[in-house]
N, C-alpha and C positions, 0 to 999 in steps of 0.2 A: 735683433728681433725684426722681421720683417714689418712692415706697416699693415694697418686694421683694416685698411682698405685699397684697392688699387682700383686704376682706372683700365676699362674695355671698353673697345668701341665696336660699334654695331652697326649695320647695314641696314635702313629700312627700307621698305617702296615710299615713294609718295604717299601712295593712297595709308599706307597703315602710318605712315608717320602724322598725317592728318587726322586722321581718325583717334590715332594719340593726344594729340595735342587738341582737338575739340571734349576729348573724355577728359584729359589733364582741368583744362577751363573749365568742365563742370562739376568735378571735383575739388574745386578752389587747391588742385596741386600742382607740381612741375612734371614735364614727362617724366626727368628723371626720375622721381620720387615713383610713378606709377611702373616702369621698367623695373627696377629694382624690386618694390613688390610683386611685380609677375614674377621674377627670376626668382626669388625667395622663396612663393609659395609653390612654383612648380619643382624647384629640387627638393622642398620638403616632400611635397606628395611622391615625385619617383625614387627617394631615400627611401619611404615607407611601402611601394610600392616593390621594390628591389628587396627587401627585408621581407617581405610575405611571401617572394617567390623564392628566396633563399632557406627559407622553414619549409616552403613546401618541398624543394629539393633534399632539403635532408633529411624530411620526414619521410620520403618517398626511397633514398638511398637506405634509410634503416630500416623501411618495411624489407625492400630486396634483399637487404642482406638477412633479417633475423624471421619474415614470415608474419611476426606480431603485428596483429591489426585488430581492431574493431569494426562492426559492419555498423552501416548505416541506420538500421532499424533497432542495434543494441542503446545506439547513439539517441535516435529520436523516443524511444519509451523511456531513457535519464531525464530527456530533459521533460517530458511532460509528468514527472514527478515536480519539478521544482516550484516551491511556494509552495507544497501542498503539505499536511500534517505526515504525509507517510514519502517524504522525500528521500530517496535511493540514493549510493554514493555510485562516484560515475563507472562505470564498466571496464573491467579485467580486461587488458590485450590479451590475445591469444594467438595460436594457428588456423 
């Protein structure tokens, strides 16, 4: 079983490794600790940002293939039903 964690090293400038290590100090953290958070929360955002272009790609491969779509103005009068006592279910694809 491989280990939970490995070690990478990294190349800074000066200038950002400073700027590091004065936001570490006012953070009462270590760089490390603030690296690893930057690394963490940016492959979370392009994991999810990768994942919404991958829906769009396939939602866009199964309009071309099958024609089904809804138009944008089917879309916008659904949703300005919602919350209201006579709320519409959402709109048929079609050609």
């Amino acid at each position: 079983m491989p280990p939970a964690s490995a070690t990478t090293s990294i190349k800074l400038d000066s200038k950002v490794k400073d700027r590091l290590q004065r936001l570490a100090d006012a953070r009462h953290r270590k760089p490390h600790w603030l690296m690893k958070e930057a690394i963490h929360q940016y492959v979370e955002r392009e994991e999810k940002r990768q994942a919404f272009y991958d829906d769009a790609r396939k939602a866009w491969d199964e309009y071309q293939a099958t024609g089904l779509h809804v138009t944008g103005e089917e879309v916008a009068a659904w949703l300005e039903t919602w919350g209201t006592d006579d709320e519409k279910a959402s709109p048929v694809c079609h050609r």
